[in-house]
Biotite code that builds the C-alpha atoms (Angstrom):
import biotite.structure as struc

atoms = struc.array([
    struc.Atom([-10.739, 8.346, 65.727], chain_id="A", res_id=1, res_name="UNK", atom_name="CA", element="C"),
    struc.Atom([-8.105, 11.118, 65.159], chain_id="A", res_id=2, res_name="UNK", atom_name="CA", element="C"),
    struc.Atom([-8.344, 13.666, 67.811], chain_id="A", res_id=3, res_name="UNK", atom_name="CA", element="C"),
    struc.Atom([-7.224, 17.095, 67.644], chain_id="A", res_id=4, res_name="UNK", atom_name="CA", element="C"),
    struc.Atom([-6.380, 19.651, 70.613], chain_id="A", res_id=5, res_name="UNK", atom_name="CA", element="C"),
    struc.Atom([-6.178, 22.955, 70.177], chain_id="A", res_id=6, res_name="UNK", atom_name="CA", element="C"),
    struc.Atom([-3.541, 24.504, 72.827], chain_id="A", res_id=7, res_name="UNK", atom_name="CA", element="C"),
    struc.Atom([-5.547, 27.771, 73.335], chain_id="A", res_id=8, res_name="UNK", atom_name="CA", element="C"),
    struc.Atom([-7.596, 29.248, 75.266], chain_id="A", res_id=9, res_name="UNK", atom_name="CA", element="C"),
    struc.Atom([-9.127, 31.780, 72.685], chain_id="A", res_id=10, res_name="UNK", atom_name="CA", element="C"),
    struc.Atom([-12.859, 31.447, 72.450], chain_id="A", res_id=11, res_name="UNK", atom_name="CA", element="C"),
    struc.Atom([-12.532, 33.453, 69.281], chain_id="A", res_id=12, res_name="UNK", atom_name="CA", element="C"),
    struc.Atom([-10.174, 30.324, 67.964], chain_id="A", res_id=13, res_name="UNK", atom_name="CA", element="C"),
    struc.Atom([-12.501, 27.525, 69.268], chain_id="A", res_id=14, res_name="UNK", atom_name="CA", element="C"),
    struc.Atom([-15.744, 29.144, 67.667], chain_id="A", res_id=15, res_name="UNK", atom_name="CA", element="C"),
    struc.Atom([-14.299, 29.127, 64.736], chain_id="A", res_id=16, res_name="UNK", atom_name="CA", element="C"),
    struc.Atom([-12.612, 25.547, 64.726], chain_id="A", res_id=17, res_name="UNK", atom_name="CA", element="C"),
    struc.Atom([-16.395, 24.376, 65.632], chain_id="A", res_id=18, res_name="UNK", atom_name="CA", element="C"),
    struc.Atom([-17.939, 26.694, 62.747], chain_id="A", res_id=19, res_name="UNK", atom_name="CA", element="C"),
    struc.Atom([-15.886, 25.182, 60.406], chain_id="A", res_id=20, res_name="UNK", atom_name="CA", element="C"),
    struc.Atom([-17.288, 21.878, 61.429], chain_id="A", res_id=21, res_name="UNK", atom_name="CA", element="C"),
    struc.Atom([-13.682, 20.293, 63.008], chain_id="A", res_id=22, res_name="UNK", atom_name="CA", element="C"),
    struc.Atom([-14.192, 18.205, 66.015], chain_id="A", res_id=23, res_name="UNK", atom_name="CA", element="C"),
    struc.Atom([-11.736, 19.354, 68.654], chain_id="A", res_id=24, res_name="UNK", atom_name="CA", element="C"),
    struc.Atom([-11.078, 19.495, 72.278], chain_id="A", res_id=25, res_name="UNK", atom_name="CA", element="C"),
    struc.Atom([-9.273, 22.797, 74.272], chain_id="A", res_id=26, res_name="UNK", atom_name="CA", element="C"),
    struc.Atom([-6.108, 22.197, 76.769], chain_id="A", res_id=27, res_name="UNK", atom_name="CA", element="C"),
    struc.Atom([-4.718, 25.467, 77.508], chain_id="A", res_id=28, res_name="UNK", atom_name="CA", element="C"),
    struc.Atom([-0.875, 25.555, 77.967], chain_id="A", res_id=29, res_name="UNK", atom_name="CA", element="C"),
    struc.Atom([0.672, 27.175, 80.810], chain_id="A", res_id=30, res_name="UNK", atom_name="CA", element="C"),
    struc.Atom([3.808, 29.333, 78.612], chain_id="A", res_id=31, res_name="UNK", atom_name="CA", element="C"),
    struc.Atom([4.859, 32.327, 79.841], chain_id="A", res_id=32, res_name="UNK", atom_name="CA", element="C"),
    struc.Atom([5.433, 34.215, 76.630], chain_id="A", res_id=33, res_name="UNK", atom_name="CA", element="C"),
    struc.Atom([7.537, 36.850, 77.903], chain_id="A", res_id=34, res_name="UNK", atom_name="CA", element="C"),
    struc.Atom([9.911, 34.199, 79.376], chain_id="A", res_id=35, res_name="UNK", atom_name="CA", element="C"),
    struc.Atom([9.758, 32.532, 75.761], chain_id="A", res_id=36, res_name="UNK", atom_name="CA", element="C"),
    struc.Atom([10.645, 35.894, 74.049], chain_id="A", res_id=37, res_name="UNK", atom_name="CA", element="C"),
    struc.Atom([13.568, 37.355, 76.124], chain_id="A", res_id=38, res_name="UNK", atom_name="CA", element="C"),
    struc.Atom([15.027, 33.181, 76.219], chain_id="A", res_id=39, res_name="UNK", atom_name="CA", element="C"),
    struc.Atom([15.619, 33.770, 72.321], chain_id="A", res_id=40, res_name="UNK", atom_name="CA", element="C"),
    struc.Atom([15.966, 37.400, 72.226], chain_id="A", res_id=41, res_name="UNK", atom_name="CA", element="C"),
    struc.Atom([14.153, 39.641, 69.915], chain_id="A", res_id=42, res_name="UNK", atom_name="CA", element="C"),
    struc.Atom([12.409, 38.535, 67.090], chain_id="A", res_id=43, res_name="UNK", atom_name="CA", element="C"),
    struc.Atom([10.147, 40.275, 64.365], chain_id="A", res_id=44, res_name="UNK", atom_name="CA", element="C"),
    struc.Atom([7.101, 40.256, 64.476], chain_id="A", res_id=45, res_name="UNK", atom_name="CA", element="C"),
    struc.Atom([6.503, 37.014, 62.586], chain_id="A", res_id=46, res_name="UNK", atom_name="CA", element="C"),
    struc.Atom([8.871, 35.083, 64.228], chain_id="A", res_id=47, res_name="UNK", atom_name="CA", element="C"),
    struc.Atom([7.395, 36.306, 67.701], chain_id="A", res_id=48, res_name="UNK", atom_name="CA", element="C"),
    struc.Atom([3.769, 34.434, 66.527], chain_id="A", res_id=49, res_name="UNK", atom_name="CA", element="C"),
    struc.Atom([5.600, 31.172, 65.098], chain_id="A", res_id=50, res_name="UNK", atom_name="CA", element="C"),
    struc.Atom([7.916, 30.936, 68.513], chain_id="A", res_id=51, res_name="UNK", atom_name="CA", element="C"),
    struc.Atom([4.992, 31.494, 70.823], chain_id="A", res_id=52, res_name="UNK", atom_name="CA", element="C"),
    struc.Atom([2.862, 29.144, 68.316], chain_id="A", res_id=53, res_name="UNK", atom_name="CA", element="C"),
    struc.Atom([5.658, 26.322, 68.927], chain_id="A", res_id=54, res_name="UNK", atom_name="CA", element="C"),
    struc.Atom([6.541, 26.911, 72.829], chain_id="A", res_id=55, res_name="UNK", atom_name="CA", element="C"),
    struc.Atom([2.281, 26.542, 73.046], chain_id="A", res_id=56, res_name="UNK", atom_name="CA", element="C"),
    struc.Atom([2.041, 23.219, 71.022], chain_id="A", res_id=57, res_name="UNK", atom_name="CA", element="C"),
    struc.Atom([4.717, 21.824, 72.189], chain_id="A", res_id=58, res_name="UNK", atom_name="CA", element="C"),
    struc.Atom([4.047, 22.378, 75.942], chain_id="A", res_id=59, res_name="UNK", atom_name="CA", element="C"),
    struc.Atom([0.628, 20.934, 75.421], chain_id="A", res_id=60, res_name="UNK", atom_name="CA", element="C"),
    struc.Atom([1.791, 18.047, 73.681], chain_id="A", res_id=61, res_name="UNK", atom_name="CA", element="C"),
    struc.Atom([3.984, 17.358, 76.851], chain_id="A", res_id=62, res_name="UNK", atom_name="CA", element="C"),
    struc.Atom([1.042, 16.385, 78.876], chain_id="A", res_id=63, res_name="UNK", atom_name="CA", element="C"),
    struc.Atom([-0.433, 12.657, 79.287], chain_id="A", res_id=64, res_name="UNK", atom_name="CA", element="C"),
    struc.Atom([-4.095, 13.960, 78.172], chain_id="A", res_id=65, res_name="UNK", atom_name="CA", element="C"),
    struc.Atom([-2.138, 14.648, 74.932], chain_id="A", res_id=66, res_name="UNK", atom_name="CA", element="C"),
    struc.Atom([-0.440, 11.518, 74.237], chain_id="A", res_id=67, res_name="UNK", atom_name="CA", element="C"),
    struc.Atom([-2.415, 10.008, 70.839], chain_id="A", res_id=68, res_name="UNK", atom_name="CA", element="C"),
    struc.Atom([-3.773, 13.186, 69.465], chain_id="A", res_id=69, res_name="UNK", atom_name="CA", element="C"),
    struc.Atom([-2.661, 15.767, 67.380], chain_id="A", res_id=70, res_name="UNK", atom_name="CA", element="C"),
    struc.Atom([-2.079, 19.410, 68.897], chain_id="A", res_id=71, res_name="UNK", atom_name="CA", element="C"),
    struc.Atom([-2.465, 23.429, 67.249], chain_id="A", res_id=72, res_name="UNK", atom_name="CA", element="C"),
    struc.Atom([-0.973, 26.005, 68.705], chain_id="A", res_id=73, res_name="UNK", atom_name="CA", element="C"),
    struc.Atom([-1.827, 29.729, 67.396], chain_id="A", res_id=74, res_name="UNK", atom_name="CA", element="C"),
    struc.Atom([0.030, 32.701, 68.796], chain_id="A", res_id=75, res_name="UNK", atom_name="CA", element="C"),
    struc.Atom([-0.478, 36.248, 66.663], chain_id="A", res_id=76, res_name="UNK", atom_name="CA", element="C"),
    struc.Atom([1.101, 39.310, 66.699], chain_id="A", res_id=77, res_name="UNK", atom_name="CA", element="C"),
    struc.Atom([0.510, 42.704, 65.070], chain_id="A", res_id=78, res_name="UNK", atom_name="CA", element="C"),
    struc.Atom([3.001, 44.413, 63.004], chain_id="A", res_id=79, res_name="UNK", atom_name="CA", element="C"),
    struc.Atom([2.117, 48.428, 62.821], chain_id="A", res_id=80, res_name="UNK", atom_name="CA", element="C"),
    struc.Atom([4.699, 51.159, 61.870], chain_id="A", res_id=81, res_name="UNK", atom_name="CA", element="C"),
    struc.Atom([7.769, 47.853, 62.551], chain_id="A", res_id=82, res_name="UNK", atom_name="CA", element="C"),
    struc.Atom([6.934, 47.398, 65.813], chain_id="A", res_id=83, res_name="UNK", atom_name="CA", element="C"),
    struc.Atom([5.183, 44.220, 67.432], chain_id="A", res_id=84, res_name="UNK", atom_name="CA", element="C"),
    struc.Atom([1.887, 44.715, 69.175], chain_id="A", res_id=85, res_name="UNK", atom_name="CA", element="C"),
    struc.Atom([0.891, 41.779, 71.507], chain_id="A", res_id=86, res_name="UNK", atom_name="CA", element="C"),
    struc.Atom([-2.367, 42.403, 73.645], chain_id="A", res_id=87, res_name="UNK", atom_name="CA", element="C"),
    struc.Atom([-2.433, 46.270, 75.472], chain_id="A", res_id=88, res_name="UNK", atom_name="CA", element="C"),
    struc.Atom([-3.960, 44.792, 78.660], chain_id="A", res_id=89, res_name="UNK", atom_name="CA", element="C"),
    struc.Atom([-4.730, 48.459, 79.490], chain_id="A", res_id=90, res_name="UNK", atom_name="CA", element="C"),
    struc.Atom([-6.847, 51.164, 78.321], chain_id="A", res_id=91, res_name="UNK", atom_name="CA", element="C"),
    struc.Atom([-4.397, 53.571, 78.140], chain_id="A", res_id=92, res_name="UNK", atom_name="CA", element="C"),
    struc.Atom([-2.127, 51.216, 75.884], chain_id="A", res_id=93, res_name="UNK", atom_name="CA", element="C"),
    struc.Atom([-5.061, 50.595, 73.455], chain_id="A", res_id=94, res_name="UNK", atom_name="CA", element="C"),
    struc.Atom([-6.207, 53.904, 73.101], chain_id="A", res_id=95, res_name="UNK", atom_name="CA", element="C"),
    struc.Atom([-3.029, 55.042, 72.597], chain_id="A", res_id=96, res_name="UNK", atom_name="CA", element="C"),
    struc.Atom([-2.177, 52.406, 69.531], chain_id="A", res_id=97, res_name="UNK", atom_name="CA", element="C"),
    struc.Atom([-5.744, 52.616, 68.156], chain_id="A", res_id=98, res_name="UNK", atom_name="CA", element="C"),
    struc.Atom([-5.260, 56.308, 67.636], chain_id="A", res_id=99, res_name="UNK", atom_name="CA", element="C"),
    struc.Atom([-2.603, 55.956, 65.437], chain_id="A", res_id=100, res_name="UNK", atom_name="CA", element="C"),
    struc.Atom([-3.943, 52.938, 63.539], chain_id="A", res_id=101, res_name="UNK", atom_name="CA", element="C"),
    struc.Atom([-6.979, 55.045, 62.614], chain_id="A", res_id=102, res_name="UNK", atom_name="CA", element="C"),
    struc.Atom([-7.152, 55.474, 58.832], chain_id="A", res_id=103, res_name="UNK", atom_name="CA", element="C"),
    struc.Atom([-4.164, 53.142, 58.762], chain_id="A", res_id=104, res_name="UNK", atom_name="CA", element="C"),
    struc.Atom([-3.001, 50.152, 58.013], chain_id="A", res_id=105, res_name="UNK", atom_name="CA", element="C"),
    struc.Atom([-0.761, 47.162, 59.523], chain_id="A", res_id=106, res_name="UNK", atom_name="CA", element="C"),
    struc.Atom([0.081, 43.262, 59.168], chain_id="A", res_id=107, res_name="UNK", atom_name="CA", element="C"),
    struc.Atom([-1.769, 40.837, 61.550], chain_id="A", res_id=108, res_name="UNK", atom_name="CA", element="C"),
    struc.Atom([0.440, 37.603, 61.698], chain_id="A", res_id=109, res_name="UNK", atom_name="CA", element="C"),
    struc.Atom([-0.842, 34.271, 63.142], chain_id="A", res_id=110, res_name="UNK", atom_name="CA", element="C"),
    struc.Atom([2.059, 31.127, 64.095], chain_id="A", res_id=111, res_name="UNK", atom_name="CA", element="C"),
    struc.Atom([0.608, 27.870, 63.729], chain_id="A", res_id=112, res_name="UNK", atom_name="CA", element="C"),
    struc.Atom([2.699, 24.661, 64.983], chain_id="A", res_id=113, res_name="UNK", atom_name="CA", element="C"),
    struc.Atom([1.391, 21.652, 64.755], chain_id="A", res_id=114, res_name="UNK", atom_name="CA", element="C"),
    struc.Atom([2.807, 18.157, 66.892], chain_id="A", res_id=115, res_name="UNK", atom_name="CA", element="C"),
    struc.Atom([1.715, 15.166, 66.168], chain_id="A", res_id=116, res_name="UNK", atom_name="CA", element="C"),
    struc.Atom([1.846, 12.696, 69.382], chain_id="A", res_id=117, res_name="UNK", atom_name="CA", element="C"),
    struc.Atom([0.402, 9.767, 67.922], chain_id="A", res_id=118, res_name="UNK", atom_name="CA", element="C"),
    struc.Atom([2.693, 6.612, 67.991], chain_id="A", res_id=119, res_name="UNK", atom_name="CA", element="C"),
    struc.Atom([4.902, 6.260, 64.895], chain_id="A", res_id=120, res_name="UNK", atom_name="CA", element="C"),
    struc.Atom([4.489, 3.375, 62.959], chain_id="A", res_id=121, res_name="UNK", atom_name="CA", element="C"),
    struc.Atom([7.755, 2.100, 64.412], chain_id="A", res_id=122, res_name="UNK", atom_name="CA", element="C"),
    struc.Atom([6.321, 2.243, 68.013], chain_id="A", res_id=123, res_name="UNK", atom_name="CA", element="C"),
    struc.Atom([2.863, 0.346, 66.685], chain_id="A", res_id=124, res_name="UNK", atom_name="CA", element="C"),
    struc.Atom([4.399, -2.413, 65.471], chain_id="A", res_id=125, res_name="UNK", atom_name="CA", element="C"),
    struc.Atom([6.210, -2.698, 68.308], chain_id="A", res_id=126, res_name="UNK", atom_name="CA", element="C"),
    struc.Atom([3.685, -2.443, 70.709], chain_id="A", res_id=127, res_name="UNK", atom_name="CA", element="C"),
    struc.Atom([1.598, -4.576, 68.496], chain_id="A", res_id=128, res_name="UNK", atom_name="CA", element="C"),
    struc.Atom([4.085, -7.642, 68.874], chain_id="A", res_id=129, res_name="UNK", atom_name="CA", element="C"),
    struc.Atom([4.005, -7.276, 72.699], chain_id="A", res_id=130, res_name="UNK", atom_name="CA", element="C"),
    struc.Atom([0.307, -6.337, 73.633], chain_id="A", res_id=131, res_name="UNK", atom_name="CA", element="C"),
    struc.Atom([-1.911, -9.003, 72.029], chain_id="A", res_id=132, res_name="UNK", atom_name="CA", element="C"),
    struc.Atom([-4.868, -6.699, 73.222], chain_id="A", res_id=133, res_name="UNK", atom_name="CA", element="C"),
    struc.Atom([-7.464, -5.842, 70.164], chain_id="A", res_id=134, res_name="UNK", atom_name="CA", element="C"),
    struc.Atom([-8.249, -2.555, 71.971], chain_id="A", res_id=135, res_name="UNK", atom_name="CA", element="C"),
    struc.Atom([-5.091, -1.006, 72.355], chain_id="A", res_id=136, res_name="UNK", atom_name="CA", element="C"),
    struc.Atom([-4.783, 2.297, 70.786], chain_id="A", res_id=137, res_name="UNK", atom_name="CA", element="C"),
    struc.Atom([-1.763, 0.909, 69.134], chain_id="A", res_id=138, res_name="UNK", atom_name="CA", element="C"),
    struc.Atom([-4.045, -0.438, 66.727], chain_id="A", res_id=139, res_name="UNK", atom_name="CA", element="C"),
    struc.Atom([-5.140, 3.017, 64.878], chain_id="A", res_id=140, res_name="UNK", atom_name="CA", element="C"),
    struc.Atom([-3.560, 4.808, 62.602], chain_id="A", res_id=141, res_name="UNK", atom_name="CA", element="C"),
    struc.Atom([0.850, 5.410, 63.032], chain_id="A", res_id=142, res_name="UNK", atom_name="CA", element="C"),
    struc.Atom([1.296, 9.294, 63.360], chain_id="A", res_id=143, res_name="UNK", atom_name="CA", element="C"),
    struc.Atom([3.814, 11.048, 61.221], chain_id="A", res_id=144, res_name="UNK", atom_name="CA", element="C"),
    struc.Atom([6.244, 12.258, 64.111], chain_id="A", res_id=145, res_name="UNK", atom_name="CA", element="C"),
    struc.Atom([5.601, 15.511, 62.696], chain_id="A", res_id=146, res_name="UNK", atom_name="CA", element="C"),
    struc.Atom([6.330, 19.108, 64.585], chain_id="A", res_id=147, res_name="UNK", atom_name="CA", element="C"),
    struc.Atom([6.042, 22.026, 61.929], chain_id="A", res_id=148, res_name="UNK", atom_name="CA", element="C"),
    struc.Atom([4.764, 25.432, 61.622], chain_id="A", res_id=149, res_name="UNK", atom_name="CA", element="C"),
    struc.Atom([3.356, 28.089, 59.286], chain_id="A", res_id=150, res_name="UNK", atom_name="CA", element="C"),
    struc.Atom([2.269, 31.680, 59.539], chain_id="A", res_id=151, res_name="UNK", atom_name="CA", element="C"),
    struc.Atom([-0.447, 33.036, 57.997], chain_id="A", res_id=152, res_name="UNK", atom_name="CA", element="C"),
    struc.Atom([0.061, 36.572, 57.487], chain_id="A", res_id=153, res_name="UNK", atom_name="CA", element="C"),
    struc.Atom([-2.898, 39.175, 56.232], chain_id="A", res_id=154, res_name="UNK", atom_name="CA", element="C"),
    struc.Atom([-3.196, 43.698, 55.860], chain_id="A", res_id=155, res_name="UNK", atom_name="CA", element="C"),
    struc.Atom([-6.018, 44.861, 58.138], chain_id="A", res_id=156, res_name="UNK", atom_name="CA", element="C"),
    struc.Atom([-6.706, 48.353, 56.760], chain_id="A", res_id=157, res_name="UNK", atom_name="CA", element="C"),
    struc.Atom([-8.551, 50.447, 59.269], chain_id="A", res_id=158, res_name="UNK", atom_name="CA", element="C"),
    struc.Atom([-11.509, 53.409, 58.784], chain_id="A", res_id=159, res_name="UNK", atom_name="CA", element="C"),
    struc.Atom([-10.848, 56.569, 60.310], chain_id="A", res_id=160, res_name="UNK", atom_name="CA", element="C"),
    struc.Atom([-12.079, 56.055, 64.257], chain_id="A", res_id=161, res_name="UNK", atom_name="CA", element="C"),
    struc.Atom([-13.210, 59.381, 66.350], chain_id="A", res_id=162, res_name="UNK", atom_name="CA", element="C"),
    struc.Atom([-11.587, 59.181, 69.559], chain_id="A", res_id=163, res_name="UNK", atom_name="CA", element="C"),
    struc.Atom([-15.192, 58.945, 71.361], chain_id="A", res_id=164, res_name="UNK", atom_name="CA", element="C"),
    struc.Atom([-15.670, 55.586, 69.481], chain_id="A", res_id=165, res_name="UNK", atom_name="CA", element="C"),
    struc.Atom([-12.421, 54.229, 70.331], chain_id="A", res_id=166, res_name="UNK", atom_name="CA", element="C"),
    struc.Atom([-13.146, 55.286, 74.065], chain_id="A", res_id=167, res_name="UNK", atom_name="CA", element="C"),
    struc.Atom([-16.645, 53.230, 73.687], chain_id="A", res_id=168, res_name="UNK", atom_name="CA", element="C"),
    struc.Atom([-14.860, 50.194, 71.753], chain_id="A", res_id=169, res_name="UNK", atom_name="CA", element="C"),
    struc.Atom([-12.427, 49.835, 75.132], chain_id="A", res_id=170, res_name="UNK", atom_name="CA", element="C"),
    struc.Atom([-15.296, 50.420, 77.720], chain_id="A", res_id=171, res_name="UNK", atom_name="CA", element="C"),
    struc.Atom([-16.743, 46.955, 75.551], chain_id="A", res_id=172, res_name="UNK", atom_name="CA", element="C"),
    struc.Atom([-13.686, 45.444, 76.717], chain_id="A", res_id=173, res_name="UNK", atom_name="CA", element="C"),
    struc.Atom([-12.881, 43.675, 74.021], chain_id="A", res_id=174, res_name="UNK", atom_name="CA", element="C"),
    struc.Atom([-9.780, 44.715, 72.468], chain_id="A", res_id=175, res_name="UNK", atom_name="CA", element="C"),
    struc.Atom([-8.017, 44.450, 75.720], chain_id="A", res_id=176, res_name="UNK", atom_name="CA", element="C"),
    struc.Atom([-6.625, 41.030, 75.392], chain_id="A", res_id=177, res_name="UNK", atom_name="CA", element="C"),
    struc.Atom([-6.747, 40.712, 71.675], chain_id="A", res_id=178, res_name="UNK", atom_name="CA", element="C"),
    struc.Atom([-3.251, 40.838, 69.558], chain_id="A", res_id=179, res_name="UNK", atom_name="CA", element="C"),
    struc.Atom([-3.226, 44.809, 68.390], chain_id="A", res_id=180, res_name="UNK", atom_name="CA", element="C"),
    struc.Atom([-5.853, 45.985, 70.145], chain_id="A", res_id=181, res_name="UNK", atom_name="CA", element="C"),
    struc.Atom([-8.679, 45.190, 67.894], chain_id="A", res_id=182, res_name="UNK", atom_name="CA", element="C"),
    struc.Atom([-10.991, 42.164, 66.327], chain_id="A", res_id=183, res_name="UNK", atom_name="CA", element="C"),
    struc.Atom([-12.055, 41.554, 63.247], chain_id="A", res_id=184, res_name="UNK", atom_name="CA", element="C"),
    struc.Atom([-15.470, 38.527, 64.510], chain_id="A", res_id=185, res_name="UNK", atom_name="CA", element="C"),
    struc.Atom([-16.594, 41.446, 67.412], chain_id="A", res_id=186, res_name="UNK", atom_name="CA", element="C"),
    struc.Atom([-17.412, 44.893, 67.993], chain_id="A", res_id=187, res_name="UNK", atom_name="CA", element="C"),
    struc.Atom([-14.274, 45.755, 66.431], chain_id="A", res_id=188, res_name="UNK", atom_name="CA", element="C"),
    struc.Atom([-15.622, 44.357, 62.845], chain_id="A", res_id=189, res_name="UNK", atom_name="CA", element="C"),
    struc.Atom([-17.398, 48.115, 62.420], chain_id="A", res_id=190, res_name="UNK", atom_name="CA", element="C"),
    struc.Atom([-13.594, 49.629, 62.425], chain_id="A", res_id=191, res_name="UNK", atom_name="CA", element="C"),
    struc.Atom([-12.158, 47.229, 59.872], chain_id="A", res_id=192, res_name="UNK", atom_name="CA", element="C"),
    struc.Atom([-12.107, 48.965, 56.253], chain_id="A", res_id=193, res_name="UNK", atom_name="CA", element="C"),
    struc.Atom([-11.489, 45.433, 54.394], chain_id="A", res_id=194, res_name="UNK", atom_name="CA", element="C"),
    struc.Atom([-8.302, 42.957, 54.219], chain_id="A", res_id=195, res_name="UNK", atom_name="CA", element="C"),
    struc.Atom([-5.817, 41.575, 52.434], chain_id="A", res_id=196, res_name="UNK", atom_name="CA", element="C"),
    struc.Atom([-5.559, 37.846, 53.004], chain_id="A", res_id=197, res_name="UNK", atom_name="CA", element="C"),
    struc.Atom([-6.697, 35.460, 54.545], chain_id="A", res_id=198, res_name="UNK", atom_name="CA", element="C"),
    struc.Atom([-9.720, 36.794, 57.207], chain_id="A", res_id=199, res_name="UNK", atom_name="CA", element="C"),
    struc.Atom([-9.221, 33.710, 59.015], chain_id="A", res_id=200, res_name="UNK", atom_name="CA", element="C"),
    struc.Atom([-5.806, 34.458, 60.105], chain_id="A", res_id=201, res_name="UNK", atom_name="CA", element="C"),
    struc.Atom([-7.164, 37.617, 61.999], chain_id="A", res_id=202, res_name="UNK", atom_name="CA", element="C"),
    struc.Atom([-9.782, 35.756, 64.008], chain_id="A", res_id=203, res_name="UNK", atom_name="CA", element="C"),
    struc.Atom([-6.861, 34.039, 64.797], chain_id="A", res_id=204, res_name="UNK", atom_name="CA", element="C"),
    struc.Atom([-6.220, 30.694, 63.238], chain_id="A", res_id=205, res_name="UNK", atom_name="CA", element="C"),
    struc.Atom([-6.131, 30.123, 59.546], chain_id="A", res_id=206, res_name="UNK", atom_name="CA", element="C"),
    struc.Atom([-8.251, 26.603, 58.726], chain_id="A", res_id=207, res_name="UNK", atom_name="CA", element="C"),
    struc.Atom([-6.462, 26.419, 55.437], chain_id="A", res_id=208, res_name="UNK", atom_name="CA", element="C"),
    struc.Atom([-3.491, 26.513, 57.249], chain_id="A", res_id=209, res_name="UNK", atom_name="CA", element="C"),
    struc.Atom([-4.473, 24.206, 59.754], chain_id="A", res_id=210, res_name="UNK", atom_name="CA", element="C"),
    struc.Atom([-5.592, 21.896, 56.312], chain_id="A", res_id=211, res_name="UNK", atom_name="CA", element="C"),
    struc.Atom([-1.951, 22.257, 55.038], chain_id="A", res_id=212, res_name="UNK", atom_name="CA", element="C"),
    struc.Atom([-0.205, 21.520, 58.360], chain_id="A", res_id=213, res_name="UNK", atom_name="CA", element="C"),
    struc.Atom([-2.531, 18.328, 58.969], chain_id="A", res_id=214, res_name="UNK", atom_name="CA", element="C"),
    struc.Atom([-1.783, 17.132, 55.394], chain_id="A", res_id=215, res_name="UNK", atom_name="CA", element="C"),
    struc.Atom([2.167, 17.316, 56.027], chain_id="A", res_id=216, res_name="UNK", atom_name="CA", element="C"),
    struc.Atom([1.094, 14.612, 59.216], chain_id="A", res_id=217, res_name="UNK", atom_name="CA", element="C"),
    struc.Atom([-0.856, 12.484, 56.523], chain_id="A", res_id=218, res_name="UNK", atom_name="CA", element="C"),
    struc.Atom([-4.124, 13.888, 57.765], chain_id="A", res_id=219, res_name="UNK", atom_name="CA", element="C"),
    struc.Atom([-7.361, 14.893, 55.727], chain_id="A", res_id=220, res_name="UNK", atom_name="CA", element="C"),
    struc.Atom([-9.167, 17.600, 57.456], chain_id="A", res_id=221, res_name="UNK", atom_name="CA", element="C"),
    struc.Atom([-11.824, 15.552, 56.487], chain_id="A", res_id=222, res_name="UNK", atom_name="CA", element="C"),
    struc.Atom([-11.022, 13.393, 59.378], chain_id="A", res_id=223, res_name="UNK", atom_name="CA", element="C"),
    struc.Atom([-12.027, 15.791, 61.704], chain_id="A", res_id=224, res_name="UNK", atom_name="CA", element="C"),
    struc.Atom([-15.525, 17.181, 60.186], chain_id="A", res_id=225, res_name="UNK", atom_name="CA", element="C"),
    struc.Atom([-18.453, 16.611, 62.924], chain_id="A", res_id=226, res_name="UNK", atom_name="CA", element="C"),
    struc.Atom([-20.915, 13.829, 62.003], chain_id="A", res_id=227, res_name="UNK", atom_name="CA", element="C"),
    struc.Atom([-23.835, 14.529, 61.267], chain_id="A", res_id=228, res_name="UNK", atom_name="CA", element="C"),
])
């Protein structure tokens, strides 16, 4: 059975992995993305979510519990007025960016990298010739050796927002540790005027995406669906 992990610990990204129907299981990596960002110096915004994306995946796909499965890792990052908004943390940093995002517009990008950490076909056959057990995992299908990325990139165009209902949207919480300051699948949904690409990508993790990385690994998505 082909077993994805997704290297995040967004509940926003694992609702909608299981919405969509994709059997998955959650091992959160341990990056420190600021160390990540000043290691290869400053990037745009879109480079900053495919980096983080990678240094996720890949740090994931180091671990034991990962060895046989394939592993996402999502990172996104807000372009507004050419700078790169990550998560405010504070109050005072979200207020401060929501007010000039009101009536506005801006870029949400989402990194995807995908590793693929089932044995190659190479490393089967191999295996195969030395382990005359039936139930090794050698026995399923080779993996593809593949590590690649994508972004998927989409405009979130904002209503105007009174400053009393961005001070209620922060007491909620919510847009504290989200990329931007905002949602699009929460209380922030009431905000959002309508947007340009894929809405997936804002939640946080693009399934057609996800579909076109698998596919490069000789995966159907298909694979994955829940039974029934």
């Amino acid at each position: 059975m082909t077993r994805l992990i997704l290297a995040s610990q967004s509940p926003a990204r694992t609702k909608l992995l299981a919405e969509a129907g994709i059997r998955h299981t959650v091992l959160v990596s341990d990056v420190d993305e600021d160390a990540v960002q000043a290691r290869y110096g400053v990037t745009d915004p879109y480079d900053t979510a495919l980096l983080l994306a990678r240094a996720k995946a890949e740090a994931v796909a180091a671990l034991p519990e990962a060895e046989g499965a394939l592993v996402i890792g999502c990172d996104s990052v807000f372009e507004f007025d050419g700078e790169s908004h990550g998560k405010p943390y504070t109050a005072a940093v979200a207020r401060e960016r929501m007010l000039r995002m009101s009536g506005r517009s801006g870029v949400l990008h989402t990194g995807h990298w995908l590793v693929d950490c089932r044995a190659t076909a190479a490393v089967s056959d191999a295996s195969d010739a030395s382990d005359d057990d039936p139930s090794d995992a050698a026995g399923s299908a080779p993996g593809s050796g593949a590590t690649l990325g994508a972004v998927a990139s989409a405009e979130v165009h904002f209503m105007e927002m009174a400053p009393e209902e961005i001070d209620a949207y922060i007491a909620t919480g919510e847009p504290l540790n989200c990329a931007g300051s905002f949602t699009i699948d929460g209380f922030g949904g009431a905000f959002i005027r309508k947007v340009d690409g894929d809405p997936h990508a804002v939640v946080g993790l693009s399934i057609s995406t996800l579909r076109n990385l698998l596919g490069q690994a000789n995966v159907r998505i298909t694979e994955l669906w829940l039974a029934d």
